[in-house]
N, C-alpha and C positions, 0 to 999 in steps of 0.2 A: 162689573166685569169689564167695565170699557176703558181703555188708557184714555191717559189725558189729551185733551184736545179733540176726542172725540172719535179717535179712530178704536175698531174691534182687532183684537186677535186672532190671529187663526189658531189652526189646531198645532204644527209644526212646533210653534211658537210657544207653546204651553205643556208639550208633552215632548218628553224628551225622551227618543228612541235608541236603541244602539250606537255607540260610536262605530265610524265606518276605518276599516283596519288601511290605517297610512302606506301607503306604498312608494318605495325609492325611489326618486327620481333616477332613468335609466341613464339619461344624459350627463346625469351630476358622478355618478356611480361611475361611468366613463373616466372619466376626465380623472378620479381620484384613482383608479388604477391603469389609468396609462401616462400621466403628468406629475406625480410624486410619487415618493417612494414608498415602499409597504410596509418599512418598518419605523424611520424616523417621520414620518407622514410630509415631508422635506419636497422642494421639487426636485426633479428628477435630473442630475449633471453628469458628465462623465468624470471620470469611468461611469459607466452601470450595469450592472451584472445580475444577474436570473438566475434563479437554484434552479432543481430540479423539477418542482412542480409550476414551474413557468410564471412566476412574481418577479416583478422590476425592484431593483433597493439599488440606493446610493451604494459605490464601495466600501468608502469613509463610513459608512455606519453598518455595515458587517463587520469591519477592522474592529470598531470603537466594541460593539457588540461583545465579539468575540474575547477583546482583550479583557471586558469587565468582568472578573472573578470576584466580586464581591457578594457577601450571603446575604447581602438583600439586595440582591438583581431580581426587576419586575421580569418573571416571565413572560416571554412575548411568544405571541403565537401566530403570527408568521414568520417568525425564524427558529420555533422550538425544533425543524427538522437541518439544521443548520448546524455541524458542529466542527468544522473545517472550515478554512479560505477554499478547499477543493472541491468543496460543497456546491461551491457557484461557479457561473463561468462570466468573464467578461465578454461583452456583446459587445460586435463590431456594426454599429449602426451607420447609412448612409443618409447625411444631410439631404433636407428639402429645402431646394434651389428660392420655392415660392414663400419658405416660411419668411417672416421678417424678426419676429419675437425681440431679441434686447437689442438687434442691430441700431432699431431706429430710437434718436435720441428724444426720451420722454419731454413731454412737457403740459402739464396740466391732467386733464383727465384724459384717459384710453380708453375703450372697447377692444377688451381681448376675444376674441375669436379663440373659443378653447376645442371648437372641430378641427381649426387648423392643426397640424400633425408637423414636429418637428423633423421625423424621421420619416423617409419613405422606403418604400421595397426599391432594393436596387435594379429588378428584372423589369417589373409590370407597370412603376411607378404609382401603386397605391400607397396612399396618405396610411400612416400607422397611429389613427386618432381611435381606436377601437371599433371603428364600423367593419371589419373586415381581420379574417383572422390572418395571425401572424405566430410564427414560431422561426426558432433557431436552433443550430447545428451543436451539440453540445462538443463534438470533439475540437470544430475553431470557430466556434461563436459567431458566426455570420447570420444575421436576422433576415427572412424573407417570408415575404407572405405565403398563404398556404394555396392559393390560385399559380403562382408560379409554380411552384415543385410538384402540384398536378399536373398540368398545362407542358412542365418539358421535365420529362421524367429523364433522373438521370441519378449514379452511383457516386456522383463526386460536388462536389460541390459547385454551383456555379460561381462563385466571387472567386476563389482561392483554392479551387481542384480539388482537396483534400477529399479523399471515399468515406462514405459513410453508411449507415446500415438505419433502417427505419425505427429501431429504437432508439437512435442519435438525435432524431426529430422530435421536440420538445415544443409541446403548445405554450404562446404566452398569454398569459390573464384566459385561460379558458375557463369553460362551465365545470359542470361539478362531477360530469361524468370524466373528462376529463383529465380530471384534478384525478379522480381514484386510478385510472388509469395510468397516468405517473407517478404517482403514488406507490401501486404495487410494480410498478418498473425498477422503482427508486430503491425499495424494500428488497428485490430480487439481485440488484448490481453489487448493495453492498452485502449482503448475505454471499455473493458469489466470489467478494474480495476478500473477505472475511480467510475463505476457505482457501484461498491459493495462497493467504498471507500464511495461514499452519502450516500448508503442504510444503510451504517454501523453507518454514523453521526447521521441519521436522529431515527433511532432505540435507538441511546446513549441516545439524544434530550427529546424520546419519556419516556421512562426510567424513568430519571431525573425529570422530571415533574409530572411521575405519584408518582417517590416518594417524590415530595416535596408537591402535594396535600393529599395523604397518609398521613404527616406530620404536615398539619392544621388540619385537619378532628377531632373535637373529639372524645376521645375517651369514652370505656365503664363507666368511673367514670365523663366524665363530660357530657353527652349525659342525658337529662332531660327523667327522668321517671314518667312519669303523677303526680307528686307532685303537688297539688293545691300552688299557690303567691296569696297574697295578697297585692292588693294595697292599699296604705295610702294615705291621703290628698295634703301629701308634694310631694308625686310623686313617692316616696320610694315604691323600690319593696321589698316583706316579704316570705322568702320560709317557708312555712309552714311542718312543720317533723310528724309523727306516734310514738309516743311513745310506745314502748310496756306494761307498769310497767300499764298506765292509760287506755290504748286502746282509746285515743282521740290524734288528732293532737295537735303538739307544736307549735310553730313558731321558726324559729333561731335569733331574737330579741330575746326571753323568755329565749332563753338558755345563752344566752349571758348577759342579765340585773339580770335575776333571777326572773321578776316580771311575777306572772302566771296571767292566764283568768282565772274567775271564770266563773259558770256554772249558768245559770239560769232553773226556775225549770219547764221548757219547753224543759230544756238538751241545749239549744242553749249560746255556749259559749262566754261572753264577755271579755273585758280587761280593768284593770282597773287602765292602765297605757298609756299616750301617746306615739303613737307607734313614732310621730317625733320626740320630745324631752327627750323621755327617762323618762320623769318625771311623781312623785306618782297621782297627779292630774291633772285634764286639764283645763291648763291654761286659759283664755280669750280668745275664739276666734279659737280657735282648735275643732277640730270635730270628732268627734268617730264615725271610720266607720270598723263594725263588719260584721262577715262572721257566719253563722252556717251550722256547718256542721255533717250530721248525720251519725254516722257508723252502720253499720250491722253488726249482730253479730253470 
């Protein structure tokens, strides 16, 4: 039972217990979601822009993302809620005075300091290395921690005035509760754009149609004004006119041929021309069908 050289074994050493369940380093887990990006795993340059549920990505690899339409694109899952440029917003981050990072020129080996924090809040001046929560203005993307917009409560933004409303306030890199949190915020904005984009169609629709019926409709000069017609044998309808000069009706045949009604001595006016054929006499077979009509005077 005894190894070589003499020594015993313990029990540890011979019996092998459960493995013990590995857990992520917190620190390392840092650093991978506030120093690259979330989708090309890349470090993190500007531009850099944060969807909705509060994830850093390069822009260059939303663009590249979005453009690839090919049917074997790996599904990626943190950008499967991604399917717009308007999806994200660009973040306007404020430089840390103290960070050095590419400024100083390499030579041989470094020690990066991955606590240090490129960006800082522009209010309070904390480090944005993930000790310390941070979120941004979705309507103009200004990042500030979340001890500032406690600390000076206020409607507009501090960097760039702009108003905002507390759903505008977008956590970045938060926990889980969080995450569902903007989540169904996120679920509820486009659900809400969805519906004003039909209401907006359907208003266009409504529009359109009332100006194209608008547009049959006639109008003031062709819309009939109690003018007495006269129909004819042939089937022909006769708009009968008011002359002023006579103060008796004309016909628009009359004005057009030249051949007037005469007047019988009852005032009931006849014609003494065919209103079908136009001609002086009635021919064989045609029939004279008169109208009288009486004016007041």
């Amino acid at each position: 039972m005894g190894c070589d050289g003499g020594t015993i074994p313990k029990r540890h050493e011979l019996v092998k217990g459960p493995r013990k369940v590995e857990k992520a380093d917190k620190n390392a887990e840092l650093v991978a979601k506030w120093h690259y990006c979330a989708l090309s795993q890349e470090k993190l340059r500007r531009p850099i822009v944060a969807c909705e549920l509060g994830r850093l990505y390069n822009k260059d690899a939303i663009i590249e993302f979005l453009l690839d339409k090919s049917a074997d694109k790996t599904p990626m899952k943190a950008a499967s809620h991604i399917k717009s440029i308007k999806n994200v917003t660009e973040l306007k981050l404020a430089d840390n005075p103290a960070w050095s990072g590419d400024k100083e020129s390499i030579k041989g080996d470094k020690y990066d300091d991955m606590q240090s924090a490129r960006f800082i809040c522009p209010v309070v001046g904390l480090e944005m290395n993930g000790r310390h929560r941070f979120c941004f203005l979705r309507n103009c993307g200004c990042v500030f921690s979340e001890r500032a917009l406690k600390e000076i409560k206020s409607e507009v933004c501090h960097k760039c005035g702009v108003p905002f409303q507390e759903e505008d306030v977008i956590i970045l890199n938060g926990n889980k509760e969080d995450v569902e949190v903007l989540k169904k915020r996120m679920e509820d904005r486009r659900l809400k754009s969805k519906l004003e984009k039909k209401l907006k169609k359907s208003k266009s629709a409504e529009s359109a149609s009332q100006q194209g019926t608008a547009e049959d409709s006639p109008g003031p000069s062709k819309a009939t004004d109690g003018k007495d017609c006269i129909n004819s044998s042939s089937g022909e309808k006769r708009q009968v006119i008011l002359t002023k000069s006579s103060g008796r009706r004309r016909s628009r045949e009359e004005a057009e041929t030249g051949h007037l009604t005469q007047t019988s001595q009852r005032g009931i006016p006849y014609s003494t021309s065919c209103p079908g054929c136009k001609t002086e006499s009635f021919p064989e077979g045609h029939i004279l069908f008169s109208v009288g009509l009486i004016f007041g005077r």
